[in-house]
Each structure stands twice: as C-alpha cells, then as structure tokens.
C-alpha positions, -999 to 999 in steps of 0.1 A, spaced: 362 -115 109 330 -105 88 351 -73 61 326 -68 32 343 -39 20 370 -50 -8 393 -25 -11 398 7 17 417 36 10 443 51 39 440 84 50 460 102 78 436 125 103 470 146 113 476 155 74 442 158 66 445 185 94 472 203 81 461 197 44 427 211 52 430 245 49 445 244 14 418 217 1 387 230 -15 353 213 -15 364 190 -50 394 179 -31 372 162 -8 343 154 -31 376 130 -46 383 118 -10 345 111 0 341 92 -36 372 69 -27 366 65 8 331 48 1 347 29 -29 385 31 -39 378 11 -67 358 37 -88 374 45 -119 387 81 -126 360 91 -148 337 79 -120 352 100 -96 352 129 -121 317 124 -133 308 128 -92 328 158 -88 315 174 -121 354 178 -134 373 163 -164 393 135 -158 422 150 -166 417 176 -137 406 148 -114 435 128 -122 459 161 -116 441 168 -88 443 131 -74 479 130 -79 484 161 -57 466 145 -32 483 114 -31 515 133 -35 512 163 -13 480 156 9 457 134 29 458 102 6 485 77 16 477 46 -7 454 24 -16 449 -10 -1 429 -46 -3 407 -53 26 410 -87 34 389 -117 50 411 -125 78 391 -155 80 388 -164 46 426 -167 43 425 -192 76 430 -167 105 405 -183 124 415 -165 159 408 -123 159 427 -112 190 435 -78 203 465 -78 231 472 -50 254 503 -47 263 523 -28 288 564 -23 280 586 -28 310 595 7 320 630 21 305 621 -5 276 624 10 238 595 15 222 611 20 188 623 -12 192 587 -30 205 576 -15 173 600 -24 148 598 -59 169 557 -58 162 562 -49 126 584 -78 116 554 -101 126 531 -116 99 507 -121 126 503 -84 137 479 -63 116 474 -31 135 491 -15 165 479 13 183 501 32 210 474 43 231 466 59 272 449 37 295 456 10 312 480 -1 287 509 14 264 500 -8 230 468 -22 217 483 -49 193 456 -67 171 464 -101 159 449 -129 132 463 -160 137 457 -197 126 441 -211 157 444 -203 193 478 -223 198 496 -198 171 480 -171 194 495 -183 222 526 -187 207 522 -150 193 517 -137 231 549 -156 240 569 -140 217 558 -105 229 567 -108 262 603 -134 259 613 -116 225 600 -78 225 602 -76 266 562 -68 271 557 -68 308 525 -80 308 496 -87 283 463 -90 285 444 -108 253 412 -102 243 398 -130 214 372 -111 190 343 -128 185 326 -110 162 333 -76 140 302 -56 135 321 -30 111 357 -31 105 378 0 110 370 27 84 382 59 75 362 92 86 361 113 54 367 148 52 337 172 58 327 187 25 330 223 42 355 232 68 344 234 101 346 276 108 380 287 109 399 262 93 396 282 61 375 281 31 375 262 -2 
C-alpha cells in the first residue's frame, strides 16, 4: 500500500460537530496546521496561527482534552513492514449474532486495521494487511468459525491512490452553526 504521509492525526467528525460551535477560527487554523502535518512543532503551529506558543499550547491542550483531537498517530507502510496482501472483507453477522462481540473479536486481531459498521449489502467492512494471501485466507476463516460471520466477501487491494485522511474543519462555520 503506497502511504507517503508519516504521521496522521485522528479526528472525530461527531465531536468536531458538537465542538464546532464553541471553536473559533484559531481552533481550527491549529487543526488545519496538524491535519496537513502533525509533526510541526508548536511554535510552527503558533507562527501559522499568529499566536504565542504558550496560547497555542493551552489552546492545543483544550482541544485534545475537551474537543475534536483524539491523538496522534504514525502512518505506516503496510508493505514496508511485510503485509504484502491489502484486503478489505465485507461481512454480514448471522442475524441474532452480537455485534459487541464481532467487534471486540475484530479488535483482538493484529491483522485488522480498520472496521467500518456500515448499510449496504453488508453489516462490516473489515480491512485487512496480511503477510501473503494464505494468512488472508486464514484471517477469513477465523471470521466466520471464530466470530460467527455469515458470509464474507473479500476484496484484495491492488493499489491505494490516497490513503484515508481526515477532512479538516472549515475555517468558518457553515451558517448557523455559530460563529467564532
């Protein structure tokens, strides 16, 4: 998988909803600034939002502690590492199964790097790096004998134009969601 961005920053679209209407324009000035590079240093970041980096760092803390920001993470080569085989599976739960427990299932496998609970045709888009394609097959196994997935259907990437990034804020609320 072709990831040229090194690190990503993680930011949730329902609290950035809720957050929005207390944020001003500097909160996310800060949030634009780390979406297109996380690791720019503080004074960067204040220097960009014309602040000190005392207020930057106060006001950085506030959003990681109260708002939009959830952490800070590497972006990794999947392929780089070994993971050869991209795959996304979609997978549809046996009905009256528990989808707490799919997850928590999902989430205990190194192999699993994203799941989405989705509508469509299927309940769970479950994206996968593995090894080569006999790990994958292995991984689809496990799904349906272990976490009781009805049926999958897998999908092996073969290329990854962009990876998945965050949408930043807008540097104005749209009208009505209050001013900054």
């Amino acid at each position: 998988m072709n990831r040229r961005r090194r690190r990503g920053i993680q930011v949730s679209c329902a609290v950035l909803a809720a957050y929005r209407a207390v944020m001003d324009n500097i909160d996310r000035e800060i949030i634009g600034a780390l979406v297109s590079d996380a690791r720019r240093s503080l004074q960067d970041v204040a220097t960009h939002v014309r602040l000190s980096a005392s207020a930057t760092r106060d006001r950085l803390r506030r959003l990681e502690r109260q708002g939009p920001i959830l952490g800070y993470t590497a972006v990794l080569d999947a392929a780089a590492l070994g993971f050869a085989v991209q795959a996304v599976a979609e997978v549809d739960m046996a009905p009256g199964s528990d989808p707490l427990a799919f997850e928590d299932g999902l989430r205990e496998m190194r192999t699993v790097v994203e799941v989405l609970h989705a509508t469509g045709d299927c309940d769970y888009l479950v994206r996968l790096a593995c090894r080569d394609t006999a790990e994958l097959h292995h991984v689809v196994r496990d799904i349906k004998v272990r976490l009781g997935a009805l049926r999958t259907t897998t999908r092996v990437i073969l290329d990854v134009p962009f990876a998945a990034r965050p949408r930043p804020p807008e540097t104005a609320p749209p009208a009505g969601l209050g001013t900054g």
